[in-house]
ZAGUGU-383318 format. One line per field, with one value per atom (N, C-alpha, C, O): atom name; x, y, z; residue number from 1; residue in one letter; chain. Coordinates in steps of 0.05 Angstrom, whole numbers. Layout:
N
atom <- [CA, ...]
xx <- [X, ...]
yy <- [Y, ...]
zz <- [Z, ...]
nr <- [NUM, ...]
rest <- [a, ...]
kette <- [A, ...]
END
This chain:
57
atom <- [N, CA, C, O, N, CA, C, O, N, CA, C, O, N, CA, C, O, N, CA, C, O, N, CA, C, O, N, CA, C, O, N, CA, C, O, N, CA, C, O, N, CA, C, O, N, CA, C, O, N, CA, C, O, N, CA, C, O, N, CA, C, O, N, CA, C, O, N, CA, C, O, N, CA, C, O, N, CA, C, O, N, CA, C, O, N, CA, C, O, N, CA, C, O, N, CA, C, O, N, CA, C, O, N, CA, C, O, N, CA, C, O, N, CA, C, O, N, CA, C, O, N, CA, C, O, N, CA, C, O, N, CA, C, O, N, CA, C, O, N, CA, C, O, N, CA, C, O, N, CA, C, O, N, CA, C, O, N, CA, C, O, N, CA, C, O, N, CA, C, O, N, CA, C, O, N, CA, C, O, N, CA, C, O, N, CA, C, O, N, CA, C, O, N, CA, C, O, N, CA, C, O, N, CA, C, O, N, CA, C, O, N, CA, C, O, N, CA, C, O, N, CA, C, O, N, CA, C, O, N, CA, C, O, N, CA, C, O, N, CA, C, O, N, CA, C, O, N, CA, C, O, N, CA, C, O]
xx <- [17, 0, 18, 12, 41, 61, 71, 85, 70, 82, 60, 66, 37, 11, 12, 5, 19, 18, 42, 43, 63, 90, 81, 80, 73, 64, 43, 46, 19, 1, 13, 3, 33, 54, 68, 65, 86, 96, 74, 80, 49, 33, 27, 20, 28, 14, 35, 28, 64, 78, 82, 83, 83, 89, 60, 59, 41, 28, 23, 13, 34, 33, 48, 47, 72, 94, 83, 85, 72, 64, 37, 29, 21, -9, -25, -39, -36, -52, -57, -49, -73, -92, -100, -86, -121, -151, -130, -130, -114, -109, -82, -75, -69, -45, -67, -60, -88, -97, -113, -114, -126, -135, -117, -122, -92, -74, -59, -49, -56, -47, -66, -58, -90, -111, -107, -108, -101, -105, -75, -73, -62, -34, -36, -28, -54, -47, -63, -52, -85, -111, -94, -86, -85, -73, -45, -41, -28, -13, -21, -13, -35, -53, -67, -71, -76, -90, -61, -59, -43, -8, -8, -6, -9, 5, -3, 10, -43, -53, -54, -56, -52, -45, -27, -29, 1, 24, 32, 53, 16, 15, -8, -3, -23, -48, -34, -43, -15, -3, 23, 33, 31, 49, 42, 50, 24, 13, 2, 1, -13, -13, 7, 3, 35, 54, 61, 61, 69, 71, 62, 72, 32, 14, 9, 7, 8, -1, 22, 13, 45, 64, 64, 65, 63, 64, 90, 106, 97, 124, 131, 120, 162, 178, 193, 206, 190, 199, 223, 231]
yy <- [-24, 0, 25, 46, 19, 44, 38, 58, 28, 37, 50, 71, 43, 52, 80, 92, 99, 124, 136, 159, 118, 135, 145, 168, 114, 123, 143, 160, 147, 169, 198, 220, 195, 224, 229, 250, 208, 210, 225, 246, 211, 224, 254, 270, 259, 285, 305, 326, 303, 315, 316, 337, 301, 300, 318, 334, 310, 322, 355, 372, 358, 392, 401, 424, 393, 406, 414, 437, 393, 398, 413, 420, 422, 439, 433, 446, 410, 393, 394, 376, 418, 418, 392, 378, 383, 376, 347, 333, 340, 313, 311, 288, 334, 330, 334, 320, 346, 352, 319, 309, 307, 287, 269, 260, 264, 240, 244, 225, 272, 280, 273, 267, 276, 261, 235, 224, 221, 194, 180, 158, 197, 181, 185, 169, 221, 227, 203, 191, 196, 168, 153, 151, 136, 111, 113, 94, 136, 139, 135, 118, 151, 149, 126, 121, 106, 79, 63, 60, 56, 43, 61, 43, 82, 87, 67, 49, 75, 71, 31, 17, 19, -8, -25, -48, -1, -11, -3, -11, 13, 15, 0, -13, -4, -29, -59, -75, -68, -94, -90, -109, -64, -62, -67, -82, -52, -64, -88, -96, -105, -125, -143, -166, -134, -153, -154, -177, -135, -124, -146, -164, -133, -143, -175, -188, -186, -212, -239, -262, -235, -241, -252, -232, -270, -282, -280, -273, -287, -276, -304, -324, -292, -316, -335, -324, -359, -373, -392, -405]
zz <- [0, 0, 0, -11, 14, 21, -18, -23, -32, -61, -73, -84, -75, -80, -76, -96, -50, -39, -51, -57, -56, -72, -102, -112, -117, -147, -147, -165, -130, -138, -126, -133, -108, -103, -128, -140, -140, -161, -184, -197, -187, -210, -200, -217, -179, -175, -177, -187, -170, -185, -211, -223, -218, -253, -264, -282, -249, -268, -261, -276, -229, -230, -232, -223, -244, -258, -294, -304, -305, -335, -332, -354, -310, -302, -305, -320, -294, -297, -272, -258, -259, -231, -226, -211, -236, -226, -224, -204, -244, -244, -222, -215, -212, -189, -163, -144, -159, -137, -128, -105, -156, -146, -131, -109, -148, -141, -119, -107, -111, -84, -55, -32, -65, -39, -38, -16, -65, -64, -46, -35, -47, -47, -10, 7, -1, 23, 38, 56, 30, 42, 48, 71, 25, 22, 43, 58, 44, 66, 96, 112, 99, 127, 136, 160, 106, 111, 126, 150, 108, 111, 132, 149, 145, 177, 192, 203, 190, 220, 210, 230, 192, 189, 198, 205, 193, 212, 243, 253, 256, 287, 290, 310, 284, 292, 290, 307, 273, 273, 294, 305, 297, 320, 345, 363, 341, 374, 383, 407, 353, 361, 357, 363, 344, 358, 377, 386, 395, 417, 438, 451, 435, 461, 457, 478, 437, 434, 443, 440, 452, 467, 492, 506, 507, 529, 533, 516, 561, 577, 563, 554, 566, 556, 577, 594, 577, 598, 595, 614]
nr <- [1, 1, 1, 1, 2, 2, 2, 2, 3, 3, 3, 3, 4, 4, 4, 4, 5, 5, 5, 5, 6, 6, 6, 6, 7, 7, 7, 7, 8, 8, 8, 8, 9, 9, 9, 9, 10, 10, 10, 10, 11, 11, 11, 11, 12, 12, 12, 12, 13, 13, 13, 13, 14, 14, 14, 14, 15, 15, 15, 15, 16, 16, 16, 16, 17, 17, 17, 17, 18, 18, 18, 18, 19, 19, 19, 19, 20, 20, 20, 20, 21, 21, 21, 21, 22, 22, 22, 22, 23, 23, 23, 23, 24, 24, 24, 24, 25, 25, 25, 25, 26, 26, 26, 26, 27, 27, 27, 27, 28, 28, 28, 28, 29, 29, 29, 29, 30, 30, 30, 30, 31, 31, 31, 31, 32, 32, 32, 32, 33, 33, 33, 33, 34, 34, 34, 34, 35, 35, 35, 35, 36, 36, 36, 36, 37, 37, 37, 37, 38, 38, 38, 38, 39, 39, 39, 39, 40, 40, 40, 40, 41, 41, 41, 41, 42, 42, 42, 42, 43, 43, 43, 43, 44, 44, 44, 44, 45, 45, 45, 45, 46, 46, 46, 46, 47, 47, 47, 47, 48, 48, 48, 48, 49, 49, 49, 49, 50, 50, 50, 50, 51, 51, 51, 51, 52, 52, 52, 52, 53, 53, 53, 53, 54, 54, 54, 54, 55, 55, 55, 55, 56, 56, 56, 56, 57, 57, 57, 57]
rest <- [x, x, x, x, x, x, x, x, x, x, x, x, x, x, x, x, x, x, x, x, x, x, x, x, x, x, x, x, x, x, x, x, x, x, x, x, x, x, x, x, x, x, x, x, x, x, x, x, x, x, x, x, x, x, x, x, x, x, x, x, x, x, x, x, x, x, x, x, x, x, x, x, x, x, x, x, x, x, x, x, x, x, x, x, x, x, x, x, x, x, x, x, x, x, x, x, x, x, x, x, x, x, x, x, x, x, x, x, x, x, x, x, x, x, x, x, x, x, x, x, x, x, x, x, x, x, x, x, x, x, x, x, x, x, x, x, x, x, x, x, x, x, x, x, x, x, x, x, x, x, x, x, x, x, x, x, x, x, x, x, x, x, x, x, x, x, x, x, x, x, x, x, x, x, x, x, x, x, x, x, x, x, x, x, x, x, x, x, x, x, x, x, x, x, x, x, x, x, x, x, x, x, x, x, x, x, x, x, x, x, x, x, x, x, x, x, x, x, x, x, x, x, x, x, x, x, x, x]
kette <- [A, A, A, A, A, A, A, A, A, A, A, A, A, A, A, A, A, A, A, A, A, A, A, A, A, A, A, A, A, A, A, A, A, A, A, A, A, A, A, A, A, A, A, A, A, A, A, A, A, A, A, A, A, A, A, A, A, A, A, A, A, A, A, A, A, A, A, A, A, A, A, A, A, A, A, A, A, A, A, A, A, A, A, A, A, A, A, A, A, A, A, A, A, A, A, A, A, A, A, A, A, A, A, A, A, A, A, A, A, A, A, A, A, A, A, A, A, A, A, A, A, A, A, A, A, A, A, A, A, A, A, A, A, A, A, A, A, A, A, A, A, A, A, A, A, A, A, A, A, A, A, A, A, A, A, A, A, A, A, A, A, A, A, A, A, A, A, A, A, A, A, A, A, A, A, A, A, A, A, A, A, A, A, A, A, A, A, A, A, A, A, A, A, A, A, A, A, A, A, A, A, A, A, A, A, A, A, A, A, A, A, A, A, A, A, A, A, A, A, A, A, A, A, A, A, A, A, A]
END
């Protein structure tokens, strides 16, 4: 998912370098979502690696 958020960063530059508003502003939401999805995905499996651990004996 974290490559998913790079390529639509990638498109949204490329394309607001050549002025292409509507199509950098979309891919810039898309990439910011999909980032924020890949955060809170990987502190949610952190913590359940974390916690799901019994003492070690």
């Amino acid at each position: 998912m974290l490559y998913w958020a790079a390529v639509f960063l990638i498109i949204s530059l490329v394309a607001g370098l050549l002025g292409f508003g509507v199509i950098a502003s979309a891919s810039a939401g898309i990439a910011k979502i999909l980032f924020i999805i890949f955060l809170v995905l990987f502190l949610v499996f952190l913590v359940r690696g974390t916690m799901g651990r019994g003492p070690v004996a």
